[in-house]
Residue, then its C-alpha position, 0 to 999 in steps of 0.5 A: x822064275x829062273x833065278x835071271x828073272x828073280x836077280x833083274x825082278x830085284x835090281x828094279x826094285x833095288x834101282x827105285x830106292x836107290x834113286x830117291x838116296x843117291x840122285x844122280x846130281x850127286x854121282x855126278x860131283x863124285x870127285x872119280x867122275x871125271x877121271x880119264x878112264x882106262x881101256x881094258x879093250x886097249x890092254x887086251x890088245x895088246x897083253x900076253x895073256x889077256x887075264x880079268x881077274x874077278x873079286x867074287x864073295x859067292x854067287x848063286x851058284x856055289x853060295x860062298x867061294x870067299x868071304x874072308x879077304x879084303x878087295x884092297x888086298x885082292x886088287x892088290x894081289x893082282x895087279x902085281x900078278x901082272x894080270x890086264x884088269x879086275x872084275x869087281x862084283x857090285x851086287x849085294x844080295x846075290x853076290x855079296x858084293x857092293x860099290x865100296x868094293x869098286x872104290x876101294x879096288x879103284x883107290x889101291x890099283x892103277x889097272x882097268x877095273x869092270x864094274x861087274x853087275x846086272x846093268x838095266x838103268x843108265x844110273x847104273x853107268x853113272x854110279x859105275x862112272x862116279x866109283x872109278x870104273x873103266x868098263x861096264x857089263x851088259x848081258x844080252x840075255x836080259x836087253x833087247x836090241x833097243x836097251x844094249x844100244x841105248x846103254x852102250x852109247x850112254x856108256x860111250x858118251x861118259x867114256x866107259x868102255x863096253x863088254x857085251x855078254x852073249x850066250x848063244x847066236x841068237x843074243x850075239x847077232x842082236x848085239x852087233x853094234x859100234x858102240x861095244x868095244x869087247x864081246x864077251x861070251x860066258x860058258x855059263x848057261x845063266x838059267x841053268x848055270x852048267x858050264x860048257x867052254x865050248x860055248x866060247x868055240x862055238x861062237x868064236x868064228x860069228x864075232x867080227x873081228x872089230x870086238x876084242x873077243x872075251x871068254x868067260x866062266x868055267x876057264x881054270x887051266x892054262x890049257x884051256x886058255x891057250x886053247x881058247x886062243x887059237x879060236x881068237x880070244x882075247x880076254x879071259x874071265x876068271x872068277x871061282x879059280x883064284x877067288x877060292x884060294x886063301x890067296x888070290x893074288x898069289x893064285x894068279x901070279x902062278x897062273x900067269x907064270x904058267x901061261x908065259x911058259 
């Protein structure tokens, strides 16, 4: 098993026990469910430099990035930045991250929060819904055709806007569907976890110009993004490169600075 497989091998195991503490009655009078959410599809549209900024504790990758920092401070930090929306990691065993995360990012800023997870289950939607996200992930390398469908319209139907994740052709063409608001494509091989930004060039021209264009992993200079831009893209993903200073929000603002210039 790649570590993919042993991450979706978990979240099922993790969804069953789950399911029997928190029933989905109970997420739904969360008093954040009905709140009227916010397009980062929207803010991507029209924002100069189209940053999501991410909260990531460690991955499998490079095992700890930061550990040290509160996600209220993190959120804080770049908000102020100026950045288009924040990618909070829920994933506790893989990620160090977890649903409180999102609840407190969502109660300390007023921007488009992603609830960043392996999503397989529509409770997951739910849960995402009931602690204050505006977008929800789905990575195709996990979903056949049928699930991305089922996921993204149910994820449409309680006002949360979609970001489907593609790594090659293959999974973007069978993403194509109405019911996705941004294509996302990450320069990192999930299997291998080698980054190679050309992926998002690569890909660029076969996204319809329908889908707000997102590239993600492995971006951490202006140049790359300005770059990036002349293929289309909208939005970037940036994870390890302000998560790994003692202060990201300051990171990012001097980030953001740059790109302006």
């Amino acid at each position: 098993m790649n570590i993919l497989d042993k991450i979706i091998a978990d979240k099922h195991k993790e969804l069953v026990l789950k399911k029997l503490v928190v029933p989905v009655s109970q997420l739904e009078q969360s008093a954040l469910f009905n709140k009227e959410t916010i397009s980062l599809a929207e803010k991507l549209r029209s924002s100069n430099t189209g940053i999501i900024a991410e909260h990531k504790r460690r991955s499998p990758s490079k095992s700890v990035i930061n550990q040290n920092l509160n996600v209220q401070d993190v959120a804080t930090g770049y908000e102020n930045a100026g950045i288009s929306g924040m990618s909070v990691l829920t994933d506790g065993k893989y990620f160090g991250g977890s649903l409180d995360d999102l609840l407190y990012a969502r109660a300390s800023v007023q921007m488009p929060l992603l609830r960043k997870e392996f999503i397989i289950d529509e409770y997951q939607l739910l849960e995402a819904k009931a602690h204050g996200a505006d977008v929800i992930l789905l990575i195709a390398a996990v979903l056949d055709r049928e699930q991305i469908k089922l996921l993204s319209e149910f994820a449409k139907s309680i006002g949360l806007d979609v970001l489907l994740e593609v790594h090659d052709e293959e999974e973007l063409q069978k993403s194509i569907m109405p019911s996705i608001d941004m294509l996302g494509v990450n320069n990192r091989n999930l299997k291998t976890f080698e980054v190679n930004i050309d992926t998002s060039k690569q890909l660029a021209a076969k996204i319809p110009e329908d889908f707000v264009k997102v590239s993600e992993s492995g971006i951490s200079s202006v140049e790359s993004i300005k770059d990036l831009k002349e293929y289309g893209y909208k939005g970037f993903l940036i994870g390890e490169n302000f998560m790994k200073t003692e202060n990201p929000g300051k990171a990012a603002a001097e980030f953001v600075t740059a790109l302006s210039k």
